[in-house]
KEMI-565928 format. One line per field, with one value per residue: residue number from 1; residue in one letter; z, x, y of N, C-alpha, C in turn. Coordinates in Angstrom, 3 decimals. Atoms other than C-alpha are relative to their C-alpha. Layout:
# KEMI-565928
nr	NUM|...
rest	A|...
nup	Z|...
neast	X|...
nnorth	Y|...
caup	Z|...
caeast	X|...
canorth	Y|...
cup	Z|...
ceast	X|...
cnorth	Y|...
***
This chain:
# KEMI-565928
nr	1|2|3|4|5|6|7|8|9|10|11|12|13|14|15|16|17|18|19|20|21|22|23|24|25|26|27|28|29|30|31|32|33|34|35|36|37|38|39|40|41|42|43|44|45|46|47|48|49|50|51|52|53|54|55|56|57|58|59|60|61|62|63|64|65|66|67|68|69|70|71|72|73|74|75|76|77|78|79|80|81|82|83|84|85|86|87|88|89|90|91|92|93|94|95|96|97|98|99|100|101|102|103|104|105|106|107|108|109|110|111|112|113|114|115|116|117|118|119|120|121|122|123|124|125|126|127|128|129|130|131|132|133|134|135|136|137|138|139|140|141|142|143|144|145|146|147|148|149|150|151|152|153|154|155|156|157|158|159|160|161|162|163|164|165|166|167|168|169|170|171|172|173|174|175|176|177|178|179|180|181|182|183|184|185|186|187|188|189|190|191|192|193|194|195
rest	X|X|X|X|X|X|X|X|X|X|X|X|X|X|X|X|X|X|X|X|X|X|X|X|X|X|X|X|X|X|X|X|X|X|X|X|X|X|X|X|X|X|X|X|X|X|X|X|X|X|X|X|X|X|X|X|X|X|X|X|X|X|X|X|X|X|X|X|X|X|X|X|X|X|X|X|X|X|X|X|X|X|X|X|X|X|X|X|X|X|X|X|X|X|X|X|X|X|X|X|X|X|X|X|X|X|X|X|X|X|X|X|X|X|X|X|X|X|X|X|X|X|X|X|X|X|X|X|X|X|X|X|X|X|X|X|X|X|X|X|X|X|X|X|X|X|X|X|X|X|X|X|X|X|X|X|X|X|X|X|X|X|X|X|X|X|X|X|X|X|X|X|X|X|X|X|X|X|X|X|X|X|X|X|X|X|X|X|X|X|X|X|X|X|X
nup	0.000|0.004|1.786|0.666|-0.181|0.103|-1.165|-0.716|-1.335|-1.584|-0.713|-1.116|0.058|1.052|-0.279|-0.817|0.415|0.848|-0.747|-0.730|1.255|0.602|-1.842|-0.582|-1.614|-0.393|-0.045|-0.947|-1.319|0.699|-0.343|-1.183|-0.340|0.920|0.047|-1.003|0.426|-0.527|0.868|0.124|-0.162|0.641|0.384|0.951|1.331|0.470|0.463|1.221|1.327|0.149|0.809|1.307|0.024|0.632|1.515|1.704|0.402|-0.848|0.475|0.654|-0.937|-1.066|-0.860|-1.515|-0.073|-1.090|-0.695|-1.312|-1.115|-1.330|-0.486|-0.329|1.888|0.560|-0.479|0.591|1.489|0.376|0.687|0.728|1.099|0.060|-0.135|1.292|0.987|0.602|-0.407|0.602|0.953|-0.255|-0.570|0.636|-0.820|0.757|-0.637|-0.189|-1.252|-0.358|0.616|1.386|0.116|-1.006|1.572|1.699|0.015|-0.538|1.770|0.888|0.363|1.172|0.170|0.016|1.209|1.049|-0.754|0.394|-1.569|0.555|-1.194|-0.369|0.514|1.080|0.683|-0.355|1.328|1.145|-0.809|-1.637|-0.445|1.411|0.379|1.509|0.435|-0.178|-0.313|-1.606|-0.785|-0.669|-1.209|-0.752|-0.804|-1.246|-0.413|0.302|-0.610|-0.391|-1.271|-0.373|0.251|-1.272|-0.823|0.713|-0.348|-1.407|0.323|0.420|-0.746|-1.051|0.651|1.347|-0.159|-0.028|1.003|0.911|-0.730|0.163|1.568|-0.501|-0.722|1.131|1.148|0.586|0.122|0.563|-0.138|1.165|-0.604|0.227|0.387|1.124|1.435|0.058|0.964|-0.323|-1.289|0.780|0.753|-1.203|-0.329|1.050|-0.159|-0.942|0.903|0.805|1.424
neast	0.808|-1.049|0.157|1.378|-0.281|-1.485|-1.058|-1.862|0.205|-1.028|-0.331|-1.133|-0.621|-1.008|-1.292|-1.292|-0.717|-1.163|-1.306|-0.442|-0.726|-0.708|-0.696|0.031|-0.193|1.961|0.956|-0.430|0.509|1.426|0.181|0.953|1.216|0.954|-0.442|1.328|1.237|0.079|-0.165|-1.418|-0.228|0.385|-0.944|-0.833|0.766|0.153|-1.537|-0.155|0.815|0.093|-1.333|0.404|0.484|-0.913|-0.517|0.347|0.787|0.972|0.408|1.433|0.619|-0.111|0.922|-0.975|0.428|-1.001|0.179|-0.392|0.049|0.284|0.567|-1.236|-0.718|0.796|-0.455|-1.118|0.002|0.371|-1.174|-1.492|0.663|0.635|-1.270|0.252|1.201|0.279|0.848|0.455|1.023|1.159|-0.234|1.035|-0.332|0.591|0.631|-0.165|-0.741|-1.115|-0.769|-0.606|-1.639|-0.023|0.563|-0.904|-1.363|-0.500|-0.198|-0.628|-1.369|-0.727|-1.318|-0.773|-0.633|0.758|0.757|0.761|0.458|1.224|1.145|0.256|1.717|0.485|-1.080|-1.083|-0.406|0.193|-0.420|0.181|-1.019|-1.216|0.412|-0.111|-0.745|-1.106|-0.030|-0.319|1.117|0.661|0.436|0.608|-0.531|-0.196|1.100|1.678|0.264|1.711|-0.427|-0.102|1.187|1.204|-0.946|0.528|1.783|0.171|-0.530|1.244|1.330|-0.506|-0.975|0.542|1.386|0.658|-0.349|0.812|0.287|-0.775|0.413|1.180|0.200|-0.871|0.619|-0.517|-0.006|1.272|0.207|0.517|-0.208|-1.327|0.010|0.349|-0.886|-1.434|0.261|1.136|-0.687|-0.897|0.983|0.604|-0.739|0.066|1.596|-0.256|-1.086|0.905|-0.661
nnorth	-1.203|-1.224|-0.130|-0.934|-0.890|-0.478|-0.017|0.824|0.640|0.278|1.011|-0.092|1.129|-0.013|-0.749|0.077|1.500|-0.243|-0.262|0.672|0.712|-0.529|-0.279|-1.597|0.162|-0.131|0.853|1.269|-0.141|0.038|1.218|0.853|-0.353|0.498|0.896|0.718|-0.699|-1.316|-1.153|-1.012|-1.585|-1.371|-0.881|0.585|0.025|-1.451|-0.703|0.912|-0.363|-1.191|-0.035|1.023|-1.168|-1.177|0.406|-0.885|0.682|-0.089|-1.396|-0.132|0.814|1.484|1.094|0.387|1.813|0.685|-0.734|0.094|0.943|-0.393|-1.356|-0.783|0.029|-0.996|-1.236|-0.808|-0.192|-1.068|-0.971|-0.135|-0.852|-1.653|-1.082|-0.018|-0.234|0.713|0.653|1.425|-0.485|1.285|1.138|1.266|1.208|1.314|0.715|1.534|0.567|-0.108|1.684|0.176|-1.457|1.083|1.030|-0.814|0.289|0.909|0.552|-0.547|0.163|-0.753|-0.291|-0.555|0.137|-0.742|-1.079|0.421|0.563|1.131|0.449|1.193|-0.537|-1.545|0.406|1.391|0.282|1.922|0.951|-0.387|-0.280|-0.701|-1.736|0.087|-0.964|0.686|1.668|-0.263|0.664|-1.204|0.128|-0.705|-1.025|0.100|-0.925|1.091|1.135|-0.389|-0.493|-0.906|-0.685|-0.764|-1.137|-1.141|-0.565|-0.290|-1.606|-0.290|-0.895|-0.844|-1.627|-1.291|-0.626|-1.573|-1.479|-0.519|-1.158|-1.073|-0.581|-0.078|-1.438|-0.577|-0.519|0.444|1.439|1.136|1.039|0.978|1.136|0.556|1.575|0.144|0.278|-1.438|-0.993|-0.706|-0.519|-0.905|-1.013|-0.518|-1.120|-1.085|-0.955|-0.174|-0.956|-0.557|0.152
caup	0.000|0.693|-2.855|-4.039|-2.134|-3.057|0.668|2.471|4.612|7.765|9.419|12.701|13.048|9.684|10.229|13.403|12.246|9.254|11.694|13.873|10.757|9.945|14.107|14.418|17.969|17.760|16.417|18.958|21.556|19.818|20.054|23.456|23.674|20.312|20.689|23.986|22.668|24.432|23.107|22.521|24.379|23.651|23.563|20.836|18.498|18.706|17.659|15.068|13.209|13.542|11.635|8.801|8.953|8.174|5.251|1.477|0.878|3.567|2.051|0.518|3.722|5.768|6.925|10.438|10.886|14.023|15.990|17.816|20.578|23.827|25.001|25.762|21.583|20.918|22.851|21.826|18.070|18.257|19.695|17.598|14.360|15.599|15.836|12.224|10.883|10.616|11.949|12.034|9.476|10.498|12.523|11.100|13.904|12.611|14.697|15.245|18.064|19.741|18.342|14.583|15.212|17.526|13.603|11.462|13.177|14.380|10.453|9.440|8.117|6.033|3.604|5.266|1.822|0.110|2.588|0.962|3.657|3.582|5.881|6.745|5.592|3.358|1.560|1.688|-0.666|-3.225|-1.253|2.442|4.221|0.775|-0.450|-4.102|-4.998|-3.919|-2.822|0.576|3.468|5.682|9.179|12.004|13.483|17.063|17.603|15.941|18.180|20.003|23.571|22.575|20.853|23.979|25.194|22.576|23.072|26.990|26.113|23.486|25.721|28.589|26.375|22.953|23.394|25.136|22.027|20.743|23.720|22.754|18.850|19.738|22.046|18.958|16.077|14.220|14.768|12.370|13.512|10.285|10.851|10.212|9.619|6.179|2.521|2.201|-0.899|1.382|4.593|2.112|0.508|4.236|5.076|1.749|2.756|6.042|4.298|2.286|-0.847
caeast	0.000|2.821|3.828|0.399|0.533|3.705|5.298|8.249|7.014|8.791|8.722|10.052|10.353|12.015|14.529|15.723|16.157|18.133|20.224|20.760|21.630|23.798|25.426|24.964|25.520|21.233|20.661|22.531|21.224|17.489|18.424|17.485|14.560|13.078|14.435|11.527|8.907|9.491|9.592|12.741|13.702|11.957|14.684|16.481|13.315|12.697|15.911|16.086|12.756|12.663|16.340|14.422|11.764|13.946|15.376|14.842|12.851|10.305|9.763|6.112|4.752|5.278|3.327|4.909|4.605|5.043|5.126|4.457|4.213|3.436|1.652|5.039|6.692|3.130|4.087|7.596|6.956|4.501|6.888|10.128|7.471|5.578|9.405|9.134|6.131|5.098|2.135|0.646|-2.444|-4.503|-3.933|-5.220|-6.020|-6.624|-8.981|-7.633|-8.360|-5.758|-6.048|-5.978|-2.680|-1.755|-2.493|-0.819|2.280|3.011|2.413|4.730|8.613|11.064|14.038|16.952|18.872|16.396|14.206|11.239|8.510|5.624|2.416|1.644|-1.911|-2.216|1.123|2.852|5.387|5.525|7.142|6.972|10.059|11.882|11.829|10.392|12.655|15.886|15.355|16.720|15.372|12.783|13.094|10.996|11.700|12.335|9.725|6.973|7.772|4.168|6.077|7.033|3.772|1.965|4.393|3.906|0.050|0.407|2.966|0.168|-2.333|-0.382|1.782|-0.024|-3.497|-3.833|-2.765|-5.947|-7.321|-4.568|-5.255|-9.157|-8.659|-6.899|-9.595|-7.528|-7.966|-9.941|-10.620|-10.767|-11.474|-8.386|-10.474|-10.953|-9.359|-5.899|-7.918|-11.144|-8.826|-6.526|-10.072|-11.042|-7.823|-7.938|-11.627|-10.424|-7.447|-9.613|-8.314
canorth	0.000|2.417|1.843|2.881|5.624|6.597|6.687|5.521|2.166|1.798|-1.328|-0.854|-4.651|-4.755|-2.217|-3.558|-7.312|-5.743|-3.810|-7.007|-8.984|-6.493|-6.656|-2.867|-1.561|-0.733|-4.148|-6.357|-4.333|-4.752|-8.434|-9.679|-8.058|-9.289|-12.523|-12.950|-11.082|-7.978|-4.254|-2.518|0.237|3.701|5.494|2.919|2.520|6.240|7.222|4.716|5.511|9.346|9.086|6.756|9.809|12.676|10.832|12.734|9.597|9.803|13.602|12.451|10.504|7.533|4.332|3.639|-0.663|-1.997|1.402|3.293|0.429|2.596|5.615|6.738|6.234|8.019|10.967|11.546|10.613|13.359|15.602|14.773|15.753|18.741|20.503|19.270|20.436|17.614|15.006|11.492|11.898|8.333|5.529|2.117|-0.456|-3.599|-5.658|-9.420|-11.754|-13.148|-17.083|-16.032|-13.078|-16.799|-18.848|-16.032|-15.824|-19.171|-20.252|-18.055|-18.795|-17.016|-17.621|-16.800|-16.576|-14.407|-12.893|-14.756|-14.936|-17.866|-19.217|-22.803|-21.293|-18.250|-18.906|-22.113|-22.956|-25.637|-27.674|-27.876|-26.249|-25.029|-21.226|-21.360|-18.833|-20.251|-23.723|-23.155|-24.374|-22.129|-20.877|-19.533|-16.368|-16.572|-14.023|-16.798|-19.303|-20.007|-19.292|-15.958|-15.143|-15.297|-13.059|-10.908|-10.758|-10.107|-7.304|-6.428|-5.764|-4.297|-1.396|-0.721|-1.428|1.699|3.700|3.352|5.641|7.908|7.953|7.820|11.349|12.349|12.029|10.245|6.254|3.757|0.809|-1.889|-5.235|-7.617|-10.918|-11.564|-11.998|-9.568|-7.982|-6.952|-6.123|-4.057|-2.276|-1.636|0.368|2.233|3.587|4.081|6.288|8.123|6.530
cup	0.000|-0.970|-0.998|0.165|-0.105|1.564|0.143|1.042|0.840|1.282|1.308|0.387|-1.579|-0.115|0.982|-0.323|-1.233|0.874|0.937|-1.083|-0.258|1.269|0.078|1.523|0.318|-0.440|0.582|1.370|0.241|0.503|0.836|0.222|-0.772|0.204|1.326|-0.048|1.226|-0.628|0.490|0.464|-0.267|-0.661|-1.961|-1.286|-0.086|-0.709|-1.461|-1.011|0.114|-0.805|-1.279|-0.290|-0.518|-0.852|-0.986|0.023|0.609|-0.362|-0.392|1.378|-0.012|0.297|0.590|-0.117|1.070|1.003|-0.328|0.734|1.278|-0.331|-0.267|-1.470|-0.009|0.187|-0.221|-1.341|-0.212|0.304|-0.949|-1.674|-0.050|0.199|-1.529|-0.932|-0.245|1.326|-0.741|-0.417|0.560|0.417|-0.111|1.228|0.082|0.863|-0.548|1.031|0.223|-0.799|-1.685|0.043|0.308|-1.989|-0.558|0.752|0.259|-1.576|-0.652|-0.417|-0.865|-0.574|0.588|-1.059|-0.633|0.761|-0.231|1.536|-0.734|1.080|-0.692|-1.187|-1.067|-0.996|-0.464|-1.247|-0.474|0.646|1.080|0.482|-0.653|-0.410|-1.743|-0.748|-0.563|0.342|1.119|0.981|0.836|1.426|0.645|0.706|1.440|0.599|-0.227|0.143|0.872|1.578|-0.124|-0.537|0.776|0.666|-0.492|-0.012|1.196|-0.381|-0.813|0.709|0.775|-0.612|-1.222|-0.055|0.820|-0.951|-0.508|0.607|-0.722|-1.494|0.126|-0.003|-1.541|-1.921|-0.915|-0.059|-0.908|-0.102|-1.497|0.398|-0.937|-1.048|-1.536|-0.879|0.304|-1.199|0.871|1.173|-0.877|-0.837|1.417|0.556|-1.301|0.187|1.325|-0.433|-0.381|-1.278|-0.703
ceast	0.854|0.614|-1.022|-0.813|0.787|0.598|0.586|-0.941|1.158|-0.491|1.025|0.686|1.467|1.377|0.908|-0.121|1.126|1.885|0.699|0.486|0.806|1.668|0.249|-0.155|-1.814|0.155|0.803|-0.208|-1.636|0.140|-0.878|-1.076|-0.834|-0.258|-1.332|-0.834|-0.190|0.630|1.337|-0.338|-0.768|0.571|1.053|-1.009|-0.641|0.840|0.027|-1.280|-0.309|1.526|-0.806|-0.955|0.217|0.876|-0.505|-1.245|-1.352|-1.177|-1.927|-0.827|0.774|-1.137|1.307|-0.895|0.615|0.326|-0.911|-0.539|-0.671|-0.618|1.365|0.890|-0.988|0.279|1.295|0.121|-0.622|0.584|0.945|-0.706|-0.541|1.264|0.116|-0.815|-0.618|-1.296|-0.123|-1.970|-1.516|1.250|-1.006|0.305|-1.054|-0.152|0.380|-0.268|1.315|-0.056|0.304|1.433|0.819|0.470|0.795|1.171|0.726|0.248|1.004|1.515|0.293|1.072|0.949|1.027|-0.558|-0.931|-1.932|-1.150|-1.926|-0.672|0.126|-1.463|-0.572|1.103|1.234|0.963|-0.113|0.294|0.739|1.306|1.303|-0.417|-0.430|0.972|1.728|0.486|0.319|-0.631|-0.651|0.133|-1.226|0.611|-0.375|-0.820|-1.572|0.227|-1.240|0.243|0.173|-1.239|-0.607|0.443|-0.202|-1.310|0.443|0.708|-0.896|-0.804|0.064|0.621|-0.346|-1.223|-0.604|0.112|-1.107|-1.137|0.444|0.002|-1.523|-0.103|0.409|-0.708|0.379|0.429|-1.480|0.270|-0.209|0.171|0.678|-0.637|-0.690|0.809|0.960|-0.720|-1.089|0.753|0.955|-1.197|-0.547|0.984|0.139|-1.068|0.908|1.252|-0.752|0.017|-1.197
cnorth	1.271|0.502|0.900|1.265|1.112|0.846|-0.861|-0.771|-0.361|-0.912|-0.016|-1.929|-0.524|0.710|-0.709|-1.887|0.522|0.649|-1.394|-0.949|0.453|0.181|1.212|-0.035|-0.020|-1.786|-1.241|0.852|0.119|-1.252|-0.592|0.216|-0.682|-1.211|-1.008|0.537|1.044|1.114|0.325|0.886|1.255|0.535|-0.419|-0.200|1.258|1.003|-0.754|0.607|1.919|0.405|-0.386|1.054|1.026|-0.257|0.713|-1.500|-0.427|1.885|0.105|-0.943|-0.984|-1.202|-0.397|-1.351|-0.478|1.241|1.323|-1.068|0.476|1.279|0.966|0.258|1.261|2.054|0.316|-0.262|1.117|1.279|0.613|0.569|1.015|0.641|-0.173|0.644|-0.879|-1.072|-1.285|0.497|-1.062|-0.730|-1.427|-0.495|-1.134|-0.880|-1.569|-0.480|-0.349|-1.614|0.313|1.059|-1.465|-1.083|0.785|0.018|-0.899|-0.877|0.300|-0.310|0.972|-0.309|0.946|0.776|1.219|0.876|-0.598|-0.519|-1.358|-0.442|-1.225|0.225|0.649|-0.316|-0.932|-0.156|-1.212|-0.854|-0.152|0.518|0.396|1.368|-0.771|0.520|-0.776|-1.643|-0.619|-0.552|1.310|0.113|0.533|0.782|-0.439|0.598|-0.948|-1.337|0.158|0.240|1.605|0.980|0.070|0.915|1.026|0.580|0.715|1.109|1.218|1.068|0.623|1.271|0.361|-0.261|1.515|1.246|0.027|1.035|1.273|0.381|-0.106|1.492|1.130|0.448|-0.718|-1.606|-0.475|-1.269|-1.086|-1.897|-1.091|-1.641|-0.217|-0.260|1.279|1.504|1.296|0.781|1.174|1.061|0.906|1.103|0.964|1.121|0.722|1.538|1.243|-0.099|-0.972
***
């Protein structure tokens, strides 16, 4: 969608697995945290995506993925941009229980090799535990093991479900609901957009 928008997406999970792939001092000190399904730092994923922000290539908008996380991100992202000029426009929040988020990420693998990502469910490849691409074999992120996904819920519901208070007070949250086909869930945040 960020494509079709023509903005810069920013994957805060994506960024900091690239930096920890890469053993940057941020993404081996991102590590442990990810590694048990607990949030990084403030200070270290605020710093990190308000840099990716003030890039030339962020110039036409943003979709932020994966943060803000806390009350507390919410409030100094909206600082570190109103010294900018700048604001968050909408906040999509995409209604999942907890057993299908539980189903989609526990399904999920990725070529290491290629980056190639694939579901048990929605995307499987040709043949079970090989990348199509490369031929490789597939792992699971350490994050979608089904120990640290409950971890990740409980963190969930304790440090970013309240952002939707805080984008609520704000005017600026729409709720779209998650469960469905990628085409109708992807037509639901477009309305939601205003696109």
């Amino acid at each position: 969608m960020a494509g079709e928008f023509g903005i810069l997406h920013l994957s805060s999970g994506d960024i900091l697995r690239a930096e920890r792939k890469d053993k940057t001092a941020l993404g081996l000190q991102a590590q442990e945290y990810m590694d048990r399904g607990a949030l990084v730092p403030d200070d270290l994923i605020l710093t990190m995506m308000v840099d990716r922000i003030q890039r030339p290539e962020a110039s036409r908008g943003f979709l932020l993925d994966g943060f803000p996380r806390t009350v507390v991100q919410a409030e100094a992202l909206d600082a570190r941009l109103s010294a900018q000029g700048k604001k968050i426009d909408v906040v999509i929040d995409i209604d999942v229980d907890d057993a299908e988020v539980t189903r989609r990420l526990t399904g999920r693998w990725y070529c290491p090799t290629d980056g190639q990502v694939y579901h048990e469910m929605y995307n499987p490849p040709a043949l079970a535990g090989t990348c199509n691409a490369c031929k490789g074999p597939l792992v699971r992120r350490k994050d979608d093991e089904p120990a640290v996904v409950q971890q990740r819920l409980r963190t969930y519901h304790e440090a970013t479900e309240p952002l939707e208070k805080y984008y609520q007070a704000r005017g600026i949250l729409k709720p779209v609901n998650g469960i469905g086909s990628m085409d109708a869930v992807s037509a639901a945040i477009r309305k939601a957009c205003g696109r």
